[in-house]
C-alpha positions as CSV (number, residue, x, y, z in Angstrom):
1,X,0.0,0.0,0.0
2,X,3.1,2.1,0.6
3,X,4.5,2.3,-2.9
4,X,0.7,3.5,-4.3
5,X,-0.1,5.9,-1.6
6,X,3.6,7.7,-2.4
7,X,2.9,7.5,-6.3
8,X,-0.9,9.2,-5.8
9,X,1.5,11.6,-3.5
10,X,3.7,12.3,-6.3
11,X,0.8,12.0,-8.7
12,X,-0.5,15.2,-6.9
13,X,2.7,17.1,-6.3
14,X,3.0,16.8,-10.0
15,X,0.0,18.0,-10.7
16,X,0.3,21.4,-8.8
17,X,3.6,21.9,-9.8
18,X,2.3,21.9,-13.7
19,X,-0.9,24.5,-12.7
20,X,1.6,26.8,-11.6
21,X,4.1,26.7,-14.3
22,X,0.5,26.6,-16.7
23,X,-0.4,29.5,-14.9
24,X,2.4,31.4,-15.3
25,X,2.8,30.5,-19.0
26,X,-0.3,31.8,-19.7
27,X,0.5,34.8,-17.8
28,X,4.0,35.4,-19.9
29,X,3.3,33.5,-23.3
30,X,2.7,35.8,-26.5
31,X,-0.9,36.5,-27.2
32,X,-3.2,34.6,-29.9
33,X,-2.3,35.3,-33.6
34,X,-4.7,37.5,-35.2
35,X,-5.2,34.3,-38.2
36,X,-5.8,31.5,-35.2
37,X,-9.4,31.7,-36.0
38,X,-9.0,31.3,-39.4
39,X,-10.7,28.9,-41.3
40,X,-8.8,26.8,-44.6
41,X,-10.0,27.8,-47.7
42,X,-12.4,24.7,-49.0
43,X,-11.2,22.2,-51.3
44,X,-12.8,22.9,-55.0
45,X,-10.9,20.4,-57.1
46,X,-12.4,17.2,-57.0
47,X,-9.1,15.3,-57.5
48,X,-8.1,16.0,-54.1
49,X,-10.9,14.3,-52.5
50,X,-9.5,10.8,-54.7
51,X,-7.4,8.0,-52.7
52,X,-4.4,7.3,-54.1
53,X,-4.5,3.9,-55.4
54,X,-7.8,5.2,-57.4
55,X,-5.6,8.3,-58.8
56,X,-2.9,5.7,-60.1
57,X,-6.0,3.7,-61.7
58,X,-7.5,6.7,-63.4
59,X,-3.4,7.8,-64.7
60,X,-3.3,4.4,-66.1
61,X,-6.9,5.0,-67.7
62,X,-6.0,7.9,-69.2
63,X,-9.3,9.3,-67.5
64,X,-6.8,12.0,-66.0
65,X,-3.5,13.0,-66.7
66,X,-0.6,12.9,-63.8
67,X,0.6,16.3,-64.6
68,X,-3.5,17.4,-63.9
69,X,-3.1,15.4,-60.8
70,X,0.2,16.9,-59.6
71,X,-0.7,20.6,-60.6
72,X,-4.0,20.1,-58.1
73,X,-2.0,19.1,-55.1
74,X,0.8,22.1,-55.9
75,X,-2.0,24.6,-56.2
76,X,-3.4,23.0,-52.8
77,X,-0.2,23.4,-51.4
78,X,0.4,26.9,-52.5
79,X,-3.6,28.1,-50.5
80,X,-3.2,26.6,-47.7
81,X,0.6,26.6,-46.6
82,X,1.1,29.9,-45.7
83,X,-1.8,29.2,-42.8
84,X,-0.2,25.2,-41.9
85,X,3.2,26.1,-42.1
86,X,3.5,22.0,-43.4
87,X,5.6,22.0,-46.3
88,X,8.8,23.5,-45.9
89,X,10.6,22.6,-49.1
90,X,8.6,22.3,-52.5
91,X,10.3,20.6,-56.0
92,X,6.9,21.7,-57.5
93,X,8.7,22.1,-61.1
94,X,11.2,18.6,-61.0
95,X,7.8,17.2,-59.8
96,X,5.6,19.0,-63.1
97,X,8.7,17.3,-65.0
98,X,8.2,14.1,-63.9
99,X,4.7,14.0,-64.4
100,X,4.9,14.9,-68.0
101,X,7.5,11.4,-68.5
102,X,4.6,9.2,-67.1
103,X,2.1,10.6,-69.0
104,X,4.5,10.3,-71.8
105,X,4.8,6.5,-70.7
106,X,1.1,6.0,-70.1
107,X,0.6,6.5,-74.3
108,X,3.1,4.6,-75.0
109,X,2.8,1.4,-73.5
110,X,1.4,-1.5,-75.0
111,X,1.3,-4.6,-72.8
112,X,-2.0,-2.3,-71.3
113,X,-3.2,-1.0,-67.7
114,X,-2.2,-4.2,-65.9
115,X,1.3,-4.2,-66.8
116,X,1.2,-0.6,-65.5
117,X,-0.3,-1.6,-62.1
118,X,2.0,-4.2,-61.3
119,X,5.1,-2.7,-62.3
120,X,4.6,0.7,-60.9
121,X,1.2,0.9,-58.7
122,X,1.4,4.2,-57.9
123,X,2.4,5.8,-61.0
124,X,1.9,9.6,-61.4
125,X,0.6,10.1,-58.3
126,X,2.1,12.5,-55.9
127,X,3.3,12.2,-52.1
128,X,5.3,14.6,-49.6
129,X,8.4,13.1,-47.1
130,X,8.6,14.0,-43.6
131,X,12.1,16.1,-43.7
132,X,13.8,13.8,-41.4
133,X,14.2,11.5,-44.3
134,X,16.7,11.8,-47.2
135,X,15.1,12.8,-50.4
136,X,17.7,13.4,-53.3
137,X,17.9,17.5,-53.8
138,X,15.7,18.2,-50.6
139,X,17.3,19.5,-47.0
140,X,17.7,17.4,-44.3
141,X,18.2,19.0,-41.2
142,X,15.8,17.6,-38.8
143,X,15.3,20.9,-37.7
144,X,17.9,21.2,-36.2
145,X,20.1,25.0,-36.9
146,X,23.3,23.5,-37.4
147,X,22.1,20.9,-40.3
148,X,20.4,23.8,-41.9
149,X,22.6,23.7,-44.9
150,X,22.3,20.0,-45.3
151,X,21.2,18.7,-48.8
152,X,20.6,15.1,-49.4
153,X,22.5,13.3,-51.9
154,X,20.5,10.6,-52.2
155,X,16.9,9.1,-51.0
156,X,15.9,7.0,-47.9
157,X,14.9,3.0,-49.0
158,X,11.4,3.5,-48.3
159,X,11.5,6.8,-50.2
160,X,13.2,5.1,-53.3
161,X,10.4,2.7,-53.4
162,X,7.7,4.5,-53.6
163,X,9.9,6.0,-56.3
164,X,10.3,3.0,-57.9
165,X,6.4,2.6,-57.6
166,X,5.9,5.4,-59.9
167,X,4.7,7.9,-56.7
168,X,6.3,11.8,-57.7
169,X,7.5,13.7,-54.2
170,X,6.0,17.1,-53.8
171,X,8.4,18.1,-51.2
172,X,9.9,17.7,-47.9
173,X,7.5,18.7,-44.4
174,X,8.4,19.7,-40.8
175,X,9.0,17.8,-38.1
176,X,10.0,18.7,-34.3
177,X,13.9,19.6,-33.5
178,X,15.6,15.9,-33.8
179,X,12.0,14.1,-34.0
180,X,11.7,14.0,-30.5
181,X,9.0,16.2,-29.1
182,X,5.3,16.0,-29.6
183,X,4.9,19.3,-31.2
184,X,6.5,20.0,-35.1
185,X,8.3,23.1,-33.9
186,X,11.9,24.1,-34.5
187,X,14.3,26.9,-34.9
188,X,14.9,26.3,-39.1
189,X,11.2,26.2,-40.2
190,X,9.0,27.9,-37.3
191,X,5.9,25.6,-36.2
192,X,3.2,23.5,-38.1
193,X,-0.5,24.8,-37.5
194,X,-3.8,22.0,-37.3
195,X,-5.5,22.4,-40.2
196,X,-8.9,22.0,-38.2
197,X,-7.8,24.9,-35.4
198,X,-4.8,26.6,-36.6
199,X,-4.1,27.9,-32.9
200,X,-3.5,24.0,-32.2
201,X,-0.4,22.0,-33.1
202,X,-0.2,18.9,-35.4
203,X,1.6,16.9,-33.5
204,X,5.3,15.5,-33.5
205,X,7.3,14.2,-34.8
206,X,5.2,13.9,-38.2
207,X,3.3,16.8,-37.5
208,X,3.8,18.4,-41.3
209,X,2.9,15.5,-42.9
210,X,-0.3,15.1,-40.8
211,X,-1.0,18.6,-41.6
212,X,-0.6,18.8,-45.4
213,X,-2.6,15.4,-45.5
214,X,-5.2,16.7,-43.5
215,X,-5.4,19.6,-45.6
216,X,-6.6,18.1,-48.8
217,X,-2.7,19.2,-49.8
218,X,-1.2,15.2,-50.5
219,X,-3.2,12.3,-50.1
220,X,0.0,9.7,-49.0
221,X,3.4,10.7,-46.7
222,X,6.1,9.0,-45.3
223,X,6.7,9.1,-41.7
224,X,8.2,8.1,-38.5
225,X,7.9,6.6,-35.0
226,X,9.1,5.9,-32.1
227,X,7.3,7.3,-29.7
228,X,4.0,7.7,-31.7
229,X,5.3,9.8,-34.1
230,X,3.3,8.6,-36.9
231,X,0.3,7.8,-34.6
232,X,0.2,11.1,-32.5
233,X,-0.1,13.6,-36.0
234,X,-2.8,11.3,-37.6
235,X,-4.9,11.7,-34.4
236,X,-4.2,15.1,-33.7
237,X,-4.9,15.8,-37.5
238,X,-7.9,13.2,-38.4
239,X,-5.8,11.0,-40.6
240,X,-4.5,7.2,-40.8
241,X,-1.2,6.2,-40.6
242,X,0.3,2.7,-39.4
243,X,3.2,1.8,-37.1
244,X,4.2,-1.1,-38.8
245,X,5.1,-4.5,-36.8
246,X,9.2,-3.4,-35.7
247,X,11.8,-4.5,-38.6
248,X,9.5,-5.0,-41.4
249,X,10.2,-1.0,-42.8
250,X,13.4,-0.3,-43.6
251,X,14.7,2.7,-41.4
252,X,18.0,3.7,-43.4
253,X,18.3,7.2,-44.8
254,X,17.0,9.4,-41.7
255,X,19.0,11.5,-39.5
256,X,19.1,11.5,-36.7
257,X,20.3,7.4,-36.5
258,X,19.0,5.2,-34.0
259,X,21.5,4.2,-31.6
260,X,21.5,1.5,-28.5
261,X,18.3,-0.6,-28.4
262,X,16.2,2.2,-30.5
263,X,16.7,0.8,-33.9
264,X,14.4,-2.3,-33.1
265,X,11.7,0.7,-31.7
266,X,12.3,3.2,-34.4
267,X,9.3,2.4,-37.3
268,X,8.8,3.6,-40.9
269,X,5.1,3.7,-42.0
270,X,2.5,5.5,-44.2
271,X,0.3,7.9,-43.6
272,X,-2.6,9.1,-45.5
273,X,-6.3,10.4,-46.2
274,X,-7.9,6.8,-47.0
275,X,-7.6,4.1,-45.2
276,X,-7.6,1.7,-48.7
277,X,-3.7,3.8,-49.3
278,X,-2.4,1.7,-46.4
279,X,-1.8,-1.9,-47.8
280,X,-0.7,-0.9,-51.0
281,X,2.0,1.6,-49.2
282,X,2.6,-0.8,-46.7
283,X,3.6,-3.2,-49.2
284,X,5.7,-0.9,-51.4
285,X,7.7,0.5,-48.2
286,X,8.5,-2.7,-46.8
287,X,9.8,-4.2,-49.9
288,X,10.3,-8.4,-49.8
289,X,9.6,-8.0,-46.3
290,X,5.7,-7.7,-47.2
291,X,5.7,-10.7,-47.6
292,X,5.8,-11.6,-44.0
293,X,2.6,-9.6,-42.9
294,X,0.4,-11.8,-45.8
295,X,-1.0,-8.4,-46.5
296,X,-3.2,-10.0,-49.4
297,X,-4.7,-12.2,-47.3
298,X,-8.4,-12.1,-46.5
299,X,-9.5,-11.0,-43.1
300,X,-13.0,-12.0,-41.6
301,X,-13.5,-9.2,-39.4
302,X,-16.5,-11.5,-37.4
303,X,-13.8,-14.3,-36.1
304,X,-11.5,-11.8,-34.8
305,X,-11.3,-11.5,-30.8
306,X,-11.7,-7.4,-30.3
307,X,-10.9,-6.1,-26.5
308,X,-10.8,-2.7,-25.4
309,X,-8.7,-0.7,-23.2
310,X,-10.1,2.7,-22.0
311,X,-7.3,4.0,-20.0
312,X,-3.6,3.6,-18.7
313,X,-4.8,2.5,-15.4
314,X,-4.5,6.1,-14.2
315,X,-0.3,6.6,-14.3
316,X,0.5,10.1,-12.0
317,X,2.5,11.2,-15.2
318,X,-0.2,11.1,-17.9
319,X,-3.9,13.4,-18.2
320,X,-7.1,11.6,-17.5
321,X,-8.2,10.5,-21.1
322,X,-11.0,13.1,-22.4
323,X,-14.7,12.0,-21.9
324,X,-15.3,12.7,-25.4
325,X,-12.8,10.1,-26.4
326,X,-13.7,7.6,-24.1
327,X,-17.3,7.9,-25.8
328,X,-15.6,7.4,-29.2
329,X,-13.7,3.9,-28.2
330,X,-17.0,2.7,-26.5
331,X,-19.2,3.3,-29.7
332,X,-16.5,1.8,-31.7
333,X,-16.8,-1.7,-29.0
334,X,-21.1,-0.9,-29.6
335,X,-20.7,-0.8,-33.5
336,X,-18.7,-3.9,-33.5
337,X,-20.9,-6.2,-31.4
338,X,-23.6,-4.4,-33.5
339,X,-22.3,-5.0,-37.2
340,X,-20.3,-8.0,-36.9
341,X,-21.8,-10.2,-33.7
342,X,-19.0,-10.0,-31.8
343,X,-18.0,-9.6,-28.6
344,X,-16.0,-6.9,-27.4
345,X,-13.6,-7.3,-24.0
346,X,-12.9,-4.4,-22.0
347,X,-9.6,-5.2,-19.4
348,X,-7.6,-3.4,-17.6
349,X,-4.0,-3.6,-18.1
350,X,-2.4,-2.6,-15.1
351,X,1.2,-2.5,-16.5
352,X,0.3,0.2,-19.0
353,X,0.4,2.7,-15.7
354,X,4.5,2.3,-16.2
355,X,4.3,3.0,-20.3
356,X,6.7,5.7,-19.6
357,X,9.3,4.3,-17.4
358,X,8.9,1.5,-19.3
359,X,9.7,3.6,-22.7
360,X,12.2,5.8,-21.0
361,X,14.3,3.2,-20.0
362,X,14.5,1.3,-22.9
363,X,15.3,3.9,-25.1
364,X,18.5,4.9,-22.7
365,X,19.7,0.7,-23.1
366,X,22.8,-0.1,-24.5
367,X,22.6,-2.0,-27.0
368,X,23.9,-6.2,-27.3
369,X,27.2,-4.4,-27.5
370,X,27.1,-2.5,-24.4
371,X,27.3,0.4,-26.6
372,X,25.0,3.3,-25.0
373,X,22.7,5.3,-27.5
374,X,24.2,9.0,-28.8
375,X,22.9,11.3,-26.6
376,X,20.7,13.6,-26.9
377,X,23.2,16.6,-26.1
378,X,25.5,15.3,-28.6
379,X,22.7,15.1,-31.2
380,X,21.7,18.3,-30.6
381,X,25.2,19.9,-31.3
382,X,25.5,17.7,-34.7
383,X,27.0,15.0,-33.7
384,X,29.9,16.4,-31.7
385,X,30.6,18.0,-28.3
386,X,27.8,17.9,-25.9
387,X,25.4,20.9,-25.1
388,X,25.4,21.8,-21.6
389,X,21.9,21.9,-21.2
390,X,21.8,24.4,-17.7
391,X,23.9,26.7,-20.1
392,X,21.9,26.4,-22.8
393,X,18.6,26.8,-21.3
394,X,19.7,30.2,-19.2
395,X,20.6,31.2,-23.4
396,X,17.4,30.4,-24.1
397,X,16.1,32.6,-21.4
398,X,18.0,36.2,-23.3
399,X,16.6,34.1,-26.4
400,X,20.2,33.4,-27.6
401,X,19.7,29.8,-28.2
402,X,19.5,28.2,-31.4
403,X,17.3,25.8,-29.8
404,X,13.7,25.2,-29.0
405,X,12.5,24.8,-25.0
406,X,11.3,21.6,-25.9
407,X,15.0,19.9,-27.0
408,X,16.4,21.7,-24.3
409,X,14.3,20.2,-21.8
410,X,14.9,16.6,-23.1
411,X,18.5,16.8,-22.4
412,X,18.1,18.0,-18.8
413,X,15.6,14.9,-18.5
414,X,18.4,12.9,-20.0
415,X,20.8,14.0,-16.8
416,X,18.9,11.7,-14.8
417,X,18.0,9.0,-17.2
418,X,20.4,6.0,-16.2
419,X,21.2,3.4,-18.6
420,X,21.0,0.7,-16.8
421,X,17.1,0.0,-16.2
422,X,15.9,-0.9,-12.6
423,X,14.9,-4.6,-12.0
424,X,11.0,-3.6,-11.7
425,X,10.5,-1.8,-14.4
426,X,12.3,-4.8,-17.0
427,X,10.1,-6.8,-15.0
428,X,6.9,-4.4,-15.5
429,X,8.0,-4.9,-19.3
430,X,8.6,-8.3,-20.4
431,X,5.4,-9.2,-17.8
432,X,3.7,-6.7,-20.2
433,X,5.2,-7.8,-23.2
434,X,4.2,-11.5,-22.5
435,X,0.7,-10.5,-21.5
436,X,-0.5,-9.0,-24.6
437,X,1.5,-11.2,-26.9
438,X,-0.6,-14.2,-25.1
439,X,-4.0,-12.3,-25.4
440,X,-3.7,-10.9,-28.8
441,X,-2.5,-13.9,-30.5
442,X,-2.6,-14.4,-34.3
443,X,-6.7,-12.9,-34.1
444,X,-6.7,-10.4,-31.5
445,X,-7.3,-6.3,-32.0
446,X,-6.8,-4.4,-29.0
447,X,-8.6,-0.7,-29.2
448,X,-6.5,1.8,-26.8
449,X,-6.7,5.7,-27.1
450,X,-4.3,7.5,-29.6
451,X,-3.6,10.1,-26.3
452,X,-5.4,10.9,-23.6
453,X,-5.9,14.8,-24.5
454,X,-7.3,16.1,-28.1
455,X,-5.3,18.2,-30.3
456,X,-3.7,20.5,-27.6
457,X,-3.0,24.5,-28.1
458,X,0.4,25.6,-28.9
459,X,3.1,24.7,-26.7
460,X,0.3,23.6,-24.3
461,X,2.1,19.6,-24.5
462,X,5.3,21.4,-22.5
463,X,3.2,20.7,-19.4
464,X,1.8,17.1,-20.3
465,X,5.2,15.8,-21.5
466,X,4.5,12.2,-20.9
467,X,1.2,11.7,-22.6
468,X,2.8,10.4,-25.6
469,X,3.2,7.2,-23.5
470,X,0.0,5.6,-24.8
471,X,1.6,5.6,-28.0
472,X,5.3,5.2,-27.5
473,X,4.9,1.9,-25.1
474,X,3.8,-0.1,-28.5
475,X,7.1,0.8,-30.1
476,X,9.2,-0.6,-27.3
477,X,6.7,-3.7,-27.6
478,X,7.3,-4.0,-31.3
479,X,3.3,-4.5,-32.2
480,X,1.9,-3.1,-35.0
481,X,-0.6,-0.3,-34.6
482,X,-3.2,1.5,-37.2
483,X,-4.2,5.0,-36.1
484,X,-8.2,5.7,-37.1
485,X,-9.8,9.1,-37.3
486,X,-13.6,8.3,-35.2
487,X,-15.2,12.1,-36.6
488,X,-14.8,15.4,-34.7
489,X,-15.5,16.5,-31.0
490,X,-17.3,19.4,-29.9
491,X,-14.8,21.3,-30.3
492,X,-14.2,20.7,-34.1
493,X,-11.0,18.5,-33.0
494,X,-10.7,15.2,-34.2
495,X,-11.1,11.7,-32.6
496,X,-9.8,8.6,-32.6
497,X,-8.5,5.5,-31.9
498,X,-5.8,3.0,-32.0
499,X,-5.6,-0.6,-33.5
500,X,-3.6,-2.9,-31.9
501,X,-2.2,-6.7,-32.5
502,X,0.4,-9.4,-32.5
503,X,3.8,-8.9,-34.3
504,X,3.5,-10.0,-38.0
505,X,-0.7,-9.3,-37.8
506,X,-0.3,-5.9,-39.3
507,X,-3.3,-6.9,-42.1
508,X,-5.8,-7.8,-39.0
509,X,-5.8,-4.1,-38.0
510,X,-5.5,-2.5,-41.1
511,X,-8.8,-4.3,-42.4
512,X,-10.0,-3.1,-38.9
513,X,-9.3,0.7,-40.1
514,X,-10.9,0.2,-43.6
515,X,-14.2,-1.5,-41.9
516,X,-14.0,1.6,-39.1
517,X,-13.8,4.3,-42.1
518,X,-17.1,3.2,-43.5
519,X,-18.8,2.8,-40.2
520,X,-17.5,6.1,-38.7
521,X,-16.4,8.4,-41.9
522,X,-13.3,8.3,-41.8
523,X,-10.9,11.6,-42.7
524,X,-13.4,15.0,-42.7
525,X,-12.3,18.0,-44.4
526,X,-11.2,20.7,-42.1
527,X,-13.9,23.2,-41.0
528,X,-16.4,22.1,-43.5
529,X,-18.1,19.3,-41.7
530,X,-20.3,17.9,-39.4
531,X,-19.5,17.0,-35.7
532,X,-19.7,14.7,-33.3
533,X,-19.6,11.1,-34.2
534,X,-21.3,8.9,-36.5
């Protein structure tokens, strides 16, 4: 009874510290832009409202050209990126270019539309790159000042094959300084706006590609994750996007590397509009690898076991999970039993209330080597000597640093992050690890939420820095996840949920996502629709 009492203790301590730092952040912070309120212009060409696998199909029909295609996207781009602040980069004309060779190659081939699909399945069709990743011609700097002047020579492997699929890059979008904060915001590109409240952030570390996606301005991205870094921008921004099943994805080509244990937690994965993009990027990005996760395979939705999670089991580091969003899992678990005769499982987990010690300490392991991971100091200075982070935040303070309050504050976390993981909390994990692993099985989807707070204001995720455990513990679990947009709030924000199952069972919750599209509406333009959920 000890240990619980002092954690409800600490719990509360925590609590009032954060309301007076709130407080006085609210009392200091700039006031509201004048545009905040601002509404994105609506989306009037139709071809923006297509999925990508039906755009290739029409390309290949002839029924519309790619360079018609691309030009809609660019023109998207161009209205609504001075309000999202998504794409920082644009190779609009390289992109016009090489729309005009597949149109050229459309005419001219002979062997007819199914050669064309299975050679290159996404031909003409246009995507944007999170700018973490290499893509040949486009900067990658992660955001961070130092790497400002850094031009990639080449592309990232699951870049190159979506190349290779026939897909045209629009350009690169922001992400937070080094990946590794839940808001896109850094010192090189400034900070990426929601789409559906532009005085809210889009999320980290893939907050630009969930904005631009969201936005009607690409249908497909590349992104991301591990921490939810995929998962936490398609929520926060109404989207899908997948956290593939750990080492299917090839994760070469972004900066910075995983080091220590993070490179079996670190995922690659789509994101996109429509749910129907996800297998047919899934299986692009991973390459021979696909051919692990049966992605063709077909998936009876009524023999699945489903089970539901509502909370973390009330951890003193992470926000209650919002009413609104606790309604939205439990009429997903009522549409379920309703539509397909199941029966729906809601558990507790208890383990989950350590997702971020459990996350924290696994990302600060050494790796089989006993090599420890770079730090984040080092990272944050390219690579070389250490920030000192007390010096660096008092710069901050005269605004003299180069770097955001966010990466600062990480590497005084880091001062007190040991490497060597305490005896419970390896125990808390590989307890948890076998737990769900045994439940899930080859036909189990677990619902949990995406985070336990909607789309928060600017900045506001400074004082909720651990929330991002709900997503972030599935990476150090290696499980594939499928985030799913469940309609808008009250508030306009979006809701949602994510899909959860065994490792290799990526198609169980990705035919989950495509059923829970239909059911619930899936992806709703910014500002121009209904509430509430269906």
């Amino acid at each position: 009874m000890a240990p619980r009492r002092m954690e409800r203790f600490l719990g509360r301590m925590l609590r009032v510290v954060v309301k007076v730092l709130f407080a006085a952040f609210k009392l200091l912070a700039p006031q509201q832009r004048s545009d905040d309120n601002r509404r994105l212009p609506p989306i009037a060409n139709t071809l923006l409202t297509v999925p990508a696998i039906q755009l290739a199909q029409k390309i290949r029909r002839k029924e519309v050209t790619s360079v018609e295609v691309v030009q809609a996207y660019i023109d998207r781009i161009q209205e609504v990126n001075p309000l999202i602040n998504a794409v920082v980069k644009d190779r609009f004309a390289a992109a016009l270019q090489e729309a005009t060779l597949v149109d050229k190659l459309v005419v001219e081939e002979t062997g007819g539309e199914d050669v064309l699909e299975d050679r290159l399945p996404l031909l003409g069709v246009p995507f944007t790159v999170k700018e973490s990743f290499a893509l040949q011609g486009m900067p990658n700097s992660t955001g961070l000042p130092s790497r400002r002047s850094v031009v990639s020579g080449i592309d990232a492997p699951s870049v190159a094959l979506l190349k290779r699929a026939g897909a045209i890059p629009l350009g690169v979008t922001n992400c937070s300084e080094l990946c590794m904060w839940l808001e896109s915001h850094n010192h090189v590109y400034g900070i990426t706006r929601n789409p559906y409240q532009l005085g809210r952030g889009a999320g980290g570390s893939s907050g630009g590609e969930g904005s631009v996606i969201a936005s009607g301005a690409s249908v497909i991205g590349v992104g991301s994750d591990i921490g939810g870094s995929i998962r936490m921008p398609c929520f926060f921004n109404g989207i899908f996007g997948h956290k593939p099943t750990s080492g299917i994805v090839c994760n070469d080509g972004q900066y910075p590397p995983p080091s220590g244990q993070q490179p079996g937690f670190l995922c690659t994965g789509p994101m996109c509009r429509y749910a129907q993009d996800l297998v047919p990027m899934l299986k692009i990005m991973a390459g021979p690898d696909a051919e692990k996760l049966c992605l063709s395979a077909d998936v009876d939705l009524s023999k699945l076991r489903f089970f539901s999670v509502p909370h973390d089991g009330g951890s003193p580091l992470s926000s209650p999970v919002d009413p609104q969003l606790i309604q939205a899992q439990r009429k997903v678990v009522e549409r379920l039993e309703a539509d397909l005769g199941v029966k729906v499982k809601e558990m507790r987990i208890p383990q989950l209330k350590y997702s971020f010690q459990i996350w924290g300490a696994m990302m600060s392991s050494p790796d089989k080597d006993g090599k420890i991971p770079t730090s984040f100091a080092e990272l944050m200075n390219g690579g070389g000597k250490k920030v000192w982070p007390v010096w660096e935040l008092f710069k901050w303070a005269l605004g003299l640093s180069p770097h955001t309050i966010a990466a600062i504050g990480l590497t005084l976390v880091e001062m007190f992050q040991s490497s060597h993981p305490s005896q419970f909390i390896l125990q808390q994990k590989e307890s948890l690890q076998r737990e769900l692993e045994e439940l899930l099985g080859l036909d189990g989807v677990l619902l949990y939420p995406s985070h336990p707070q909607l789309a928060p204001k600017h900045h506001y995720p400074l004082f909720t820095p651990f929330n991002f455990s709900y997503t972030g513990i599935f990476n150090i679990l290696g499980l594939p996840v499928t985030q799913c947009p469940l309609g808008l709030s009250e508030e306009g924000l979006p809701l949602g949920v994510q899909l959860v199952a065994g490792k290799l069972q990526d198609r169980l919750t990705l035919a989950t996502a495509l059923y829970l599209e239909q059911a619930f509406g899936g992806w709703r333009e910014p500002g121009h629709t209904g509430l509430g959920v269906v």
